[in-house]
mmCIF file of the N, C-alpha and C atoms, coordinates in Angstrom:
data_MODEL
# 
_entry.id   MODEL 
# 
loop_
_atom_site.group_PDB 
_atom_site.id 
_atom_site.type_symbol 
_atom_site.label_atom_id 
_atom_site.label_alt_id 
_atom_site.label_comp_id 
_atom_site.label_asym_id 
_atom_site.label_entity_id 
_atom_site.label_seq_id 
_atom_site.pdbx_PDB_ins_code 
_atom_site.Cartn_x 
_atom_site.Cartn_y 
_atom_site.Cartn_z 
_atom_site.occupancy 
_atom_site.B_iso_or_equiv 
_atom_site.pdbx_formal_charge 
_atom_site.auth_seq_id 
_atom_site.auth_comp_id 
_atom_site.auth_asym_id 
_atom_site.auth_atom_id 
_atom_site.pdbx_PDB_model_num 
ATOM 1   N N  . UNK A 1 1  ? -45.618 85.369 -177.499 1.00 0.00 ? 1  UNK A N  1 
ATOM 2   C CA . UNK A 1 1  ? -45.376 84.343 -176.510 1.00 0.00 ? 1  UNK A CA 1 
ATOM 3   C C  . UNK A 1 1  ? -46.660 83.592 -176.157 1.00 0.00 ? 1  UNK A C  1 
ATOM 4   N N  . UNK A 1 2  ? -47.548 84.538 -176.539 1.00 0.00 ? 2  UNK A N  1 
ATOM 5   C CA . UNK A 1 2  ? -48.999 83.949 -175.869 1.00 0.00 ? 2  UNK A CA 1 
ATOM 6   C C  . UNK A 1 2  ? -49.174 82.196 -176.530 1.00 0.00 ? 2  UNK A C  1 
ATOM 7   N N  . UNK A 1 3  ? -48.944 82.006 -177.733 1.00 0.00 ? 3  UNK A N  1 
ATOM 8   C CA . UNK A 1 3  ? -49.647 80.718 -178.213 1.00 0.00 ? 3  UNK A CA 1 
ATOM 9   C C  . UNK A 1 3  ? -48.110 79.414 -177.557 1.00 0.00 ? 3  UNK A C  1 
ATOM 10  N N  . UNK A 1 4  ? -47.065 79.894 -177.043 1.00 0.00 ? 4  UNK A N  1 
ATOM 11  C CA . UNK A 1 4  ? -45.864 79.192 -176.515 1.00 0.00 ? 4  UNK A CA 1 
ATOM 12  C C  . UNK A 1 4  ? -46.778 78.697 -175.080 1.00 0.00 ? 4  UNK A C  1 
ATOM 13  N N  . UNK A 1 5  ? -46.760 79.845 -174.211 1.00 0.00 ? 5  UNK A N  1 
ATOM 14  C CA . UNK A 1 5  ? -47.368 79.649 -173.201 1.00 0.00 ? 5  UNK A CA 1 
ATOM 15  C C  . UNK A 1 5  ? -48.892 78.928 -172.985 1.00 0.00 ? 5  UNK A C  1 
ATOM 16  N N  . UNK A 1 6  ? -49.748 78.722 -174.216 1.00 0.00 ? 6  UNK A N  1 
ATOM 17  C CA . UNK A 1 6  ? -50.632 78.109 -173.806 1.00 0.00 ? 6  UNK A CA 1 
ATOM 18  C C  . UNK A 1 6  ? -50.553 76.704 -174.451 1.00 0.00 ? 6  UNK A C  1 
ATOM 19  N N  . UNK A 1 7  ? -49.537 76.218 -174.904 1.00 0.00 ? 7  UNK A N  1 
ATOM 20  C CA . UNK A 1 7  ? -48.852 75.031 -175.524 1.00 0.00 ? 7  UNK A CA 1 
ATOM 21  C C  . UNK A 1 7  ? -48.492 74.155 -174.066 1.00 0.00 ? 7  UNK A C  1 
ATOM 22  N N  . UNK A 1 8  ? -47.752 75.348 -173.817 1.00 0.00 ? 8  UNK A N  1 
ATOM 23  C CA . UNK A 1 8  ? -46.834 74.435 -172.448 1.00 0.00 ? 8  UNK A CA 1 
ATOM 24  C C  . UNK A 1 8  ? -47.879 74.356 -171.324 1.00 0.00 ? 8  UNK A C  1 
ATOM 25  N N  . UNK A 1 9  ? -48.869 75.301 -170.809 1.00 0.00 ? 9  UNK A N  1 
ATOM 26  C CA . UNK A 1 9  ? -50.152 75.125 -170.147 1.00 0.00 ? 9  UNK A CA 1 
ATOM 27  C C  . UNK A 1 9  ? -50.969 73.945 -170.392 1.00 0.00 ? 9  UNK A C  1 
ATOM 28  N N  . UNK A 1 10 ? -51.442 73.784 -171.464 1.00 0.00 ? 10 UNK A N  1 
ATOM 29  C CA . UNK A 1 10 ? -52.186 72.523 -171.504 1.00 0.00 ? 10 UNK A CA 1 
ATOM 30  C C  . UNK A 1 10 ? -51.454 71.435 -171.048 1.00 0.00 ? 10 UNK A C  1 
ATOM 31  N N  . UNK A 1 11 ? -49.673 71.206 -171.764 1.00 0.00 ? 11 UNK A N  1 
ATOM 32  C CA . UNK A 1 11 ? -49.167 69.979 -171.236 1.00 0.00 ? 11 UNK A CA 1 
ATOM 33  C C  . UNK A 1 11 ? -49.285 69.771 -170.028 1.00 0.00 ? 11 UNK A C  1 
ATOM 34  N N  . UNK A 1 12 ? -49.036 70.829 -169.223 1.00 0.00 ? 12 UNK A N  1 
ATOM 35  C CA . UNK A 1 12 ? -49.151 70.871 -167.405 1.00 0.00 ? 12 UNK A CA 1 
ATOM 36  C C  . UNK A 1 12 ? -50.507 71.110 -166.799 1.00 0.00 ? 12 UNK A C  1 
ATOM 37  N N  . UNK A 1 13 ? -51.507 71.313 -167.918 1.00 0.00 ? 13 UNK A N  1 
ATOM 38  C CA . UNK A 1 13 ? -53.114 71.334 -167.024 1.00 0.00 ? 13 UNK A CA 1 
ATOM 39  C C  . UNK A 1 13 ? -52.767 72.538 -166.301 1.00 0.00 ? 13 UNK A C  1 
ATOM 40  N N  . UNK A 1 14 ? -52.023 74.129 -166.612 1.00 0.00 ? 14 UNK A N  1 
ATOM 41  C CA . UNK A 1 14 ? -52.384 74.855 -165.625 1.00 0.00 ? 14 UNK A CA 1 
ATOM 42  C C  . UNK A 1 14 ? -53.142 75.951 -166.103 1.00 0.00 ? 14 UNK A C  1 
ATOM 43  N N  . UNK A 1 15 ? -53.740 76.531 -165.618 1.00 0.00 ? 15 UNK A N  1 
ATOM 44  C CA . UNK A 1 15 ? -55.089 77.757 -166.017 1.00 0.00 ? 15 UNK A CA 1 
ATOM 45  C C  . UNK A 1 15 ? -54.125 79.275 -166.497 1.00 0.00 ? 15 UNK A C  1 
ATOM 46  N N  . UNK A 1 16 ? -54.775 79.569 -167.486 1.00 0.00 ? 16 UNK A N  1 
ATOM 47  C CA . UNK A 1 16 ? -53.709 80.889 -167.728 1.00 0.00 ? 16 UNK A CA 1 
ATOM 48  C C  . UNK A 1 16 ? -54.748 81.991 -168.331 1.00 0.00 ? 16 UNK A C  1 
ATOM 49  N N  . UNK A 1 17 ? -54.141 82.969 -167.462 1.00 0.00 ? 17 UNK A N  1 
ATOM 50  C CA . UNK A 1 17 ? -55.009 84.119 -167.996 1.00 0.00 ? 17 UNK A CA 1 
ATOM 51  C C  . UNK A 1 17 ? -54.145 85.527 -168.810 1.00 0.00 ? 17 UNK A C  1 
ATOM 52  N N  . UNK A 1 18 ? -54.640 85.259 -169.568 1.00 0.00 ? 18 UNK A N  1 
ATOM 53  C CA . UNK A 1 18 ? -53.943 86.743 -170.461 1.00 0.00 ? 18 UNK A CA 1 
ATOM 54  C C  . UNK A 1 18 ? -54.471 88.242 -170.184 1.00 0.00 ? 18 UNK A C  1 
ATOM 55  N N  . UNK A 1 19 ? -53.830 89.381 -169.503 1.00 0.00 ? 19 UNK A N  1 
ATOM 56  C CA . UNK A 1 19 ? -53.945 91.098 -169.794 1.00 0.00 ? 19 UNK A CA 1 
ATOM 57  C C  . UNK A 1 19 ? -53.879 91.452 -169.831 1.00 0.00 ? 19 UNK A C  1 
ATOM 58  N N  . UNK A 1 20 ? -54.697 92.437 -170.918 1.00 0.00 ? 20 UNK A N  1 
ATOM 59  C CA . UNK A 1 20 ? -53.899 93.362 -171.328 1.00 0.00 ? 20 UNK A CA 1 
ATOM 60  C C  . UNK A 1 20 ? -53.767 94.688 -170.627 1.00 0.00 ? 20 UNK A C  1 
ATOM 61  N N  . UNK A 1 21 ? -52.906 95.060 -170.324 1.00 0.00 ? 21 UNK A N  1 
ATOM 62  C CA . UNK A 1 21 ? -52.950 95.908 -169.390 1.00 0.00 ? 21 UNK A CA 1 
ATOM 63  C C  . UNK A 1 21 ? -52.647 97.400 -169.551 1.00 0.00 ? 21 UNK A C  1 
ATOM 64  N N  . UNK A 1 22 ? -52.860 97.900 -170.849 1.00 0.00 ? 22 UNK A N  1 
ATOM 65  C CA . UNK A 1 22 ? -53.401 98.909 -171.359 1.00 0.00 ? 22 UNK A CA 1 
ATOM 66  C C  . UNK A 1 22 ? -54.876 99.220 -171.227 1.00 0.00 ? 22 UNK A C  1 
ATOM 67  N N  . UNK A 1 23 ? -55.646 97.823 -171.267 1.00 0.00 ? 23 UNK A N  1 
ATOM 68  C CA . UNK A 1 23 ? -56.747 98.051 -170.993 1.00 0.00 ? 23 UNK A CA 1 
ATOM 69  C C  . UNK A 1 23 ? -57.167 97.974 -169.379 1.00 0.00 ? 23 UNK A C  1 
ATOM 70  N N  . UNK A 1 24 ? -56.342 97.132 -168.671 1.00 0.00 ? 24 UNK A N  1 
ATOM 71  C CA . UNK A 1 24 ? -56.791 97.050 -167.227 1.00 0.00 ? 24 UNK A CA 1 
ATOM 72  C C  . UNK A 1 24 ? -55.259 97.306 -166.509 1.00 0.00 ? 24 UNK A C  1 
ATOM 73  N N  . UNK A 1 25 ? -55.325 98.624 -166.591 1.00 0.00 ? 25 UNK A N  1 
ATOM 74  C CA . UNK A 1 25 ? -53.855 98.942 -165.835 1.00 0.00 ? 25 UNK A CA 1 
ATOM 75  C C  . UNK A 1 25 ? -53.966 99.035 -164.162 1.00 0.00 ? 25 UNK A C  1 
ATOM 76  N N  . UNK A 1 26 ? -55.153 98.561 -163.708 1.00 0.00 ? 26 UNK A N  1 
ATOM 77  C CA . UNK A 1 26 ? -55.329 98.326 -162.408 1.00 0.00 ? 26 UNK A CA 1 
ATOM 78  C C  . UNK A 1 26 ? -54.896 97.251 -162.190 1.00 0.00 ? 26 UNK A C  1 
ATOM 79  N N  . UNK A 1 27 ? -54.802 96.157 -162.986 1.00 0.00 ? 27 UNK A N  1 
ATOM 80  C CA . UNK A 1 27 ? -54.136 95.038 -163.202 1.00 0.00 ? 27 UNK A CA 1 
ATOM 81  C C  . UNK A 1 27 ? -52.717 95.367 -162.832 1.00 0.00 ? 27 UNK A C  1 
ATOM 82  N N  . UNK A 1 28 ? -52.148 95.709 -164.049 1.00 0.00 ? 28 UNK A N  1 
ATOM 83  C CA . UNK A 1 28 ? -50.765 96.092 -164.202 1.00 0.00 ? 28 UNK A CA 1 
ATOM 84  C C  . UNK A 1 28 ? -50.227 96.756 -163.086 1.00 0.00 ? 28 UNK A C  1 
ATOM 85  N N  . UNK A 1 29 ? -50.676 97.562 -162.186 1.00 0.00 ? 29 UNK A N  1 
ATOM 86  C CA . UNK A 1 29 ? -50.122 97.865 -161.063 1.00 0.00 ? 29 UNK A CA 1 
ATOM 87  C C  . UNK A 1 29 ? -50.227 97.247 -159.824 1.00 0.00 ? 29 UNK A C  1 
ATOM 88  N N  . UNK A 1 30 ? -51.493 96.310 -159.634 1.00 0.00 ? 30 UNK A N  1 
ATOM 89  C CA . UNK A 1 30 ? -51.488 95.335 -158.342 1.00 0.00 ? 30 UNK A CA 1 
ATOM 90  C C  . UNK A 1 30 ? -50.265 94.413 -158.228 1.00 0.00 ? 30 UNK A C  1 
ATOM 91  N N  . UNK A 1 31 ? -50.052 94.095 -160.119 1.00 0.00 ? 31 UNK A N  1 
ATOM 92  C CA . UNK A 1 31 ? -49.069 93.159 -160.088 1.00 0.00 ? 31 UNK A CA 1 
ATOM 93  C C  . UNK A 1 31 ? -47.457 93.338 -160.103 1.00 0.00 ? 31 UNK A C  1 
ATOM 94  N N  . UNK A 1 32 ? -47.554 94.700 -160.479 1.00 0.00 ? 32 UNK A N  1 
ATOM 95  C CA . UNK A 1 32 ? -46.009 95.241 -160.866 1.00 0.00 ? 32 UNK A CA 1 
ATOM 96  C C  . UNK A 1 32 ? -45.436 94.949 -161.874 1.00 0.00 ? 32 UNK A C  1 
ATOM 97  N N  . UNK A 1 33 ? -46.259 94.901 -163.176 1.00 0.00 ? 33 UNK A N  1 
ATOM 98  C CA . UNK A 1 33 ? -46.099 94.692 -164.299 1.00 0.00 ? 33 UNK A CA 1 
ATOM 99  C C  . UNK A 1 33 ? -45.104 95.838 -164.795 1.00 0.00 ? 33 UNK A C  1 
ATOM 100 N N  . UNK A 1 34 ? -43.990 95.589 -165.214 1.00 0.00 ? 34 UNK A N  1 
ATOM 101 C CA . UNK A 1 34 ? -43.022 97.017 -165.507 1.00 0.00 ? 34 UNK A CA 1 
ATOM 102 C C  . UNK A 1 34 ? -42.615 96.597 -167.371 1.00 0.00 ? 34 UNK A C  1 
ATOM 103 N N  . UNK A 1 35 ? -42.557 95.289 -167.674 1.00 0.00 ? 35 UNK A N  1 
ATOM 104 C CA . UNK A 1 35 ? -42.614 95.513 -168.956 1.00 0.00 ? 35 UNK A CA 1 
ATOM 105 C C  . UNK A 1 35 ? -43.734 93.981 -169.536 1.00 0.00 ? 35 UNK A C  1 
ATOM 106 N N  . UNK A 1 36 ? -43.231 93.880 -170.925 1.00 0.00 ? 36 UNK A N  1 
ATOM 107 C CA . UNK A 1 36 ? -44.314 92.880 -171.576 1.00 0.00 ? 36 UNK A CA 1 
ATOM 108 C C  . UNK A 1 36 ? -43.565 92.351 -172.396 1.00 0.00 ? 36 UNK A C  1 
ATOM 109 N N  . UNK A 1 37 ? -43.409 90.982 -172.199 1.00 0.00 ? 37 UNK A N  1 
ATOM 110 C CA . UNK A 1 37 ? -44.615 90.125 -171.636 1.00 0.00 ? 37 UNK A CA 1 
ATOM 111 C C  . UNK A 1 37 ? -44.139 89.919 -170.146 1.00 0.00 ? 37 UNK A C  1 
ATOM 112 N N  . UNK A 1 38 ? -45.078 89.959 -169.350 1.00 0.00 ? 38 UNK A N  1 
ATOM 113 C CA . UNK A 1 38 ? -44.667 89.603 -167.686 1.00 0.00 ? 38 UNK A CA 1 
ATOM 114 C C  . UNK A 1 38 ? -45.457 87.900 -167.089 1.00 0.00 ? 38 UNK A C  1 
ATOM 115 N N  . UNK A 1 39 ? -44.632 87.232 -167.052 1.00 0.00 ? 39 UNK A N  1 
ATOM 116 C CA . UNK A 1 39 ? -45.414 86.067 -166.246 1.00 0.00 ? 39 UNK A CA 1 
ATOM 117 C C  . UNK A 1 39 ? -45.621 86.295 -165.028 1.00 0.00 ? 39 UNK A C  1 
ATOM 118 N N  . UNK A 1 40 ? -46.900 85.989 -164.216 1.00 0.00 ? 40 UNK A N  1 
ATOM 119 C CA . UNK A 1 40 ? -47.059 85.486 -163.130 1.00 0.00 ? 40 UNK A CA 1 
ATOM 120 C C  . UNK A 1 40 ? -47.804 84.325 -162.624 1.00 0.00 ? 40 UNK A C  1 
ATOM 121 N N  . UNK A 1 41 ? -46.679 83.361 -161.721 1.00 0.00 ? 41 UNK A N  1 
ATOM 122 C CA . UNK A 1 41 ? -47.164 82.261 -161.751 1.00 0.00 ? 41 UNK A CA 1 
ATOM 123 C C  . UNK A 1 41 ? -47.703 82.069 -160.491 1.00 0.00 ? 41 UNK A C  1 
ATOM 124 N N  . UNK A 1 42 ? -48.918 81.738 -160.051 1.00 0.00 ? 42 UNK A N  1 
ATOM 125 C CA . UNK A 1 42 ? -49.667 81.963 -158.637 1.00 0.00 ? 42 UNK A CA 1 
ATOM 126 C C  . UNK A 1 42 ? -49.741 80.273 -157.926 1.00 0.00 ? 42 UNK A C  1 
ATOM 127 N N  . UNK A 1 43 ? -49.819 80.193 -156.901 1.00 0.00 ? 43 UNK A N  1 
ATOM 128 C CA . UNK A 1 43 ? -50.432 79.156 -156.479 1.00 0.00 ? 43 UNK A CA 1 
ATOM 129 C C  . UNK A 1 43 ? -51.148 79.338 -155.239 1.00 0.00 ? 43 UNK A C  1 
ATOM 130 N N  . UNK A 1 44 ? -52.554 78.842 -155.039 1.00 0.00 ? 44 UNK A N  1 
ATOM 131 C CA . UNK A 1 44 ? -53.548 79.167 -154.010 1.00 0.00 ? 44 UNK A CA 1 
ATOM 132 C C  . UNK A 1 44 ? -53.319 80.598 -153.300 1.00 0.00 ? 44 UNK A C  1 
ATOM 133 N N  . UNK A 1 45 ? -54.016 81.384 -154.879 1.00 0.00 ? 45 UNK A N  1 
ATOM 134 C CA . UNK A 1 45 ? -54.137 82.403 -154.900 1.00 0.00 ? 45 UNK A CA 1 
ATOM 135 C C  . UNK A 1 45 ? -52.898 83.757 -154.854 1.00 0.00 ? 45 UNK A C  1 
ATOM 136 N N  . UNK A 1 46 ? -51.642 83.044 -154.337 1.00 0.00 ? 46 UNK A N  1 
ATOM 137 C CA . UNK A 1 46 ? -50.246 84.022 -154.600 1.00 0.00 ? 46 UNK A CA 1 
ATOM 138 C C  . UNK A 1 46 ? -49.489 83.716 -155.110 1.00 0.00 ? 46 UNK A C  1 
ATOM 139 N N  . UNK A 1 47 ? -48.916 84.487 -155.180 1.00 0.00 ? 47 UNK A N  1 
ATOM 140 C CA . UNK A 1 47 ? -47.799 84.700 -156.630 1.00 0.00 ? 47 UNK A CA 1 
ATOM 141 C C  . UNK A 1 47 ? -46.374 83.919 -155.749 1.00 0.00 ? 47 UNK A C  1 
ATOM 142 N N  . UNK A 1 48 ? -45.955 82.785 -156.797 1.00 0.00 ? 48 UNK A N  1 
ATOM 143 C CA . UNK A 1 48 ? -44.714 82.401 -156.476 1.00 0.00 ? 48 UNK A CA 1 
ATOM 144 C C  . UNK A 1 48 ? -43.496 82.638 -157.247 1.00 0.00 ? 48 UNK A C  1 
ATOM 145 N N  . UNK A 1 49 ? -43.856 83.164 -158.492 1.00 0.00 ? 49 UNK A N  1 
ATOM 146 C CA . UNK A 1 49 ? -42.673 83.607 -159.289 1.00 0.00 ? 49 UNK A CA 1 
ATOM 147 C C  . UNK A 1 49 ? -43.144 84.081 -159.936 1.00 0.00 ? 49 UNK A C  1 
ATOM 148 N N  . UNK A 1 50 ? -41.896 85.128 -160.498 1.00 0.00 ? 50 UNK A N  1 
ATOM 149 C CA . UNK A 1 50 ? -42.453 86.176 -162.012 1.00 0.00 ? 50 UNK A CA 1 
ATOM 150 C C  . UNK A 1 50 ? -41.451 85.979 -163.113 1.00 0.00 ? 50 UNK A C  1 
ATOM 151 N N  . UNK A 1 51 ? -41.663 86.362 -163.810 1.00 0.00 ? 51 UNK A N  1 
ATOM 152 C CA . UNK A 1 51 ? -40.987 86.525 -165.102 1.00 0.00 ? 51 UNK A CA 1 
ATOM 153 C C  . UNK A 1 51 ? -40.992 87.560 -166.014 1.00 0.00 ? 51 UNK A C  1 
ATOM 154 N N  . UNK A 1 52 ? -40.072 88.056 -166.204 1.00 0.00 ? 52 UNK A N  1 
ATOM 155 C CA . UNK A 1 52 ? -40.063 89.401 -167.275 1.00 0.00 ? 52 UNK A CA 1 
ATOM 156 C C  . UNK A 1 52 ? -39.432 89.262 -168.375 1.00 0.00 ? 52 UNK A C  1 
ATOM 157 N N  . UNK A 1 53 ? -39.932 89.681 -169.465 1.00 0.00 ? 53 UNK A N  1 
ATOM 158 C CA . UNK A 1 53 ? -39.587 89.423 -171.126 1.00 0.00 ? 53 UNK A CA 1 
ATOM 159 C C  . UNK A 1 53 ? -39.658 87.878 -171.469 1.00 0.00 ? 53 UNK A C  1 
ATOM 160 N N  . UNK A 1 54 ? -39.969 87.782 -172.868 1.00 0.00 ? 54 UNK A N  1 
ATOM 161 C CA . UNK A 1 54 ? -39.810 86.783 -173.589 1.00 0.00 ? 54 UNK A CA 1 
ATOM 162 C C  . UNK A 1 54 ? -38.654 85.683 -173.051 1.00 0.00 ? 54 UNK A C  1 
ATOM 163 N N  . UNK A 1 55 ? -39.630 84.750 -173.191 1.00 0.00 ? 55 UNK A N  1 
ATOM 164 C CA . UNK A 1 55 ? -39.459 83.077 -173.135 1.00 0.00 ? 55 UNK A CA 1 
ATOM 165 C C  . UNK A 1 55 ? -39.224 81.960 -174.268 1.00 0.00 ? 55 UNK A C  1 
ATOM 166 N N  . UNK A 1 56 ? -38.468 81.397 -174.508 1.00 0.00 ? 56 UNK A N  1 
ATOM 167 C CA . UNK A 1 56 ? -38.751 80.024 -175.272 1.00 0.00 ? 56 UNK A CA 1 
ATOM 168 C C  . UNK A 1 56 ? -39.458 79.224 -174.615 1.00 0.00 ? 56 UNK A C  1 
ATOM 169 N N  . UNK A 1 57 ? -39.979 78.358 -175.468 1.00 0.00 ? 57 UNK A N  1 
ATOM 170 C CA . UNK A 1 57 ? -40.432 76.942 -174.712 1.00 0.00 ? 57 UNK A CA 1 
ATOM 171 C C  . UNK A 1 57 ? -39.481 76.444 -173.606 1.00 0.00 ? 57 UNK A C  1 
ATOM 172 N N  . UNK A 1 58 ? -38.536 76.442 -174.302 1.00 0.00 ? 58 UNK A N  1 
ATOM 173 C CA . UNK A 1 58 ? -37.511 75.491 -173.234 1.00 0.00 ? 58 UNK A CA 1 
ATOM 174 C C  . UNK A 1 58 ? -37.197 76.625 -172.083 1.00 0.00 ? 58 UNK A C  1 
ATOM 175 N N  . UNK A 1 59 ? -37.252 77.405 -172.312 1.00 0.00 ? 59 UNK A N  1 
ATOM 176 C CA . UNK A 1 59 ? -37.099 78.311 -170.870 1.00 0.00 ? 59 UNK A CA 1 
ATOM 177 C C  . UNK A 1 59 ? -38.149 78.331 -169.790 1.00 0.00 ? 59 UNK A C  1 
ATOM 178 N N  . UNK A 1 60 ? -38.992 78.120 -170.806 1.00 0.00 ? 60 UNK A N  1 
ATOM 179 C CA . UNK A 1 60 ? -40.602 78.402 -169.944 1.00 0.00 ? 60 UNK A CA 1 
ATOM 180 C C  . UNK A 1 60 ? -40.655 76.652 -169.429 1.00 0.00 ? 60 UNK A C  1 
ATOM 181 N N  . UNK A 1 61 ? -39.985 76.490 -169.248 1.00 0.00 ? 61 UNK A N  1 
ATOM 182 C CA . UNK A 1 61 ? -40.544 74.453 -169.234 1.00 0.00 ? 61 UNK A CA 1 
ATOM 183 C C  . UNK A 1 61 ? -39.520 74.474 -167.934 1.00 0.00 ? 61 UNK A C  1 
ATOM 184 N N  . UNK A 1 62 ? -37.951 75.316 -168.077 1.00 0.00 ? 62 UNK A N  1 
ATOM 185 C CA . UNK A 1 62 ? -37.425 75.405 -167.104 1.00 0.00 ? 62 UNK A CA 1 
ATOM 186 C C  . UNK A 1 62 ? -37.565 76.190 -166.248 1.00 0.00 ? 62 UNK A C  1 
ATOM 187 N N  . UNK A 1 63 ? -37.789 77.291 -166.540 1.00 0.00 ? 63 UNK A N  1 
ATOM 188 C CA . UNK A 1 63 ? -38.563 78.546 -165.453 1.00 0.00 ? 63 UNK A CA 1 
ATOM 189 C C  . UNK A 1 63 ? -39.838 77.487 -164.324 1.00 0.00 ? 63 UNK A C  1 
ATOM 190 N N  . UNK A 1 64 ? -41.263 77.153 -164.800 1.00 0.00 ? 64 UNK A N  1 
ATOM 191 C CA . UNK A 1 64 ? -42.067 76.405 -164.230 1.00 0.00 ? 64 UNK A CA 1 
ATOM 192 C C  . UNK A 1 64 ? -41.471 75.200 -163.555 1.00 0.00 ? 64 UNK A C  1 
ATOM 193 N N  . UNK A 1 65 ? -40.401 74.272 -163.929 1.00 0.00 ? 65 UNK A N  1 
ATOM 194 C CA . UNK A 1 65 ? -39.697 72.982 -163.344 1.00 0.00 ? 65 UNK A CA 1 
ATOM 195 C C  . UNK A 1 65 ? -38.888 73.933 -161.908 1.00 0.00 ? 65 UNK A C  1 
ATOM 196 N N  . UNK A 1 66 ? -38.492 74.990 -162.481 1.00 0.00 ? 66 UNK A N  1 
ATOM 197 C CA . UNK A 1 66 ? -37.493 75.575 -160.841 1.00 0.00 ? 66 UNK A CA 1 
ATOM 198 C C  . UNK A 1 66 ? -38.819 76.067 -160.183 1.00 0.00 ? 66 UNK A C  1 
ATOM 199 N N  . UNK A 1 67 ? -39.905 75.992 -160.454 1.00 0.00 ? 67 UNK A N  1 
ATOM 200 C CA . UNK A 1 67 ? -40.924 76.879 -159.484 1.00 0.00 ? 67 UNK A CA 1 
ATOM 201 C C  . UNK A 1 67 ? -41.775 75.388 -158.843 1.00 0.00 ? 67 UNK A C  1 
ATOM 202 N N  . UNK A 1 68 ? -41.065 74.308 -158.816 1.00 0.00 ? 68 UNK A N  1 
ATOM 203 C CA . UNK A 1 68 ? -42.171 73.442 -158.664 1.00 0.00 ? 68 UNK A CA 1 
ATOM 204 C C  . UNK A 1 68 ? -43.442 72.845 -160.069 1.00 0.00 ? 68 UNK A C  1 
ATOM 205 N N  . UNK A 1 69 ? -43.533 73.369 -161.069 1.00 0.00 ? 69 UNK A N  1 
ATOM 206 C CA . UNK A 1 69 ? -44.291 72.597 -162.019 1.00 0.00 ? 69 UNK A CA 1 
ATOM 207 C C  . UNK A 1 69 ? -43.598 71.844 -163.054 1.00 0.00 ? 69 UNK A C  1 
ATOM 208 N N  . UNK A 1 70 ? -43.920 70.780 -162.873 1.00 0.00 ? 70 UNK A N  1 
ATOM 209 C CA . UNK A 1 70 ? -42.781 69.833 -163.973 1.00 0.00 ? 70 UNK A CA 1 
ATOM 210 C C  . UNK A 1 70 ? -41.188 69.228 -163.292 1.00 0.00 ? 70 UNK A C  1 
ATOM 211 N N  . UNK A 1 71 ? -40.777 68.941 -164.402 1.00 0.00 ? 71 UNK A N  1 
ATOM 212 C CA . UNK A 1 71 ? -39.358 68.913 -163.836 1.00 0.00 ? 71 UNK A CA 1 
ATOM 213 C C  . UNK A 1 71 ? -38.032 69.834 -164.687 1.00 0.00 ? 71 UNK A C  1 
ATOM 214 N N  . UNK A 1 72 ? -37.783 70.651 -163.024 1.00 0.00 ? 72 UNK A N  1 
ATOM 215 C CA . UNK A 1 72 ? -36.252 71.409 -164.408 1.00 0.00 ? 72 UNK A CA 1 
ATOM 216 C C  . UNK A 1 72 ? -35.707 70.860 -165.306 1.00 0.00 ? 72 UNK A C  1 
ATOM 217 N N  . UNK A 1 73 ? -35.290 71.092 -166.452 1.00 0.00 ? 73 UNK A N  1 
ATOM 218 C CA . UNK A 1 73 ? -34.287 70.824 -167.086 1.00 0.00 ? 73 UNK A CA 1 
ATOM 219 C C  . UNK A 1 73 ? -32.606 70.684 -166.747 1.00 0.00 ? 73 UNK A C  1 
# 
């Protein structure tokens, strides 16, 4: 999903950080990461929506449009 998500990031200019959270499972538990791939989409600094499992483009374009980025589909 990673190279989907940083496709649709650039179109929208938003900052994305990838982790792995095998390696930083302090991560994975602040966030409540329960499976992979997990989105979290923040704004000034908190989390306004999540997402669990795999995305298409077009999901991910509509997922971000219902959260406020873009426009839904």
């Amino acid at each position: 999903m990673k190279p989907t998500v940083e496709a649709v990031a650039r179109e929208h200019s938003l900052r994305t950080v990838f982790v792995n959270v095998d390696d930083q499972p302090e991560l994975g538990a602040r966030y409540e990461i329960q499976s992979i791939p997990a989105l979290r989409l923040f704004k000034n600094g908190e989390i306004i929506a999540t997402s669990n499992g795999s995305l298409s483009k077009a999901d991910l374009e509509h997922w971000l449009g219902e959260n406020g980025v873009g426009k839904p589909d």
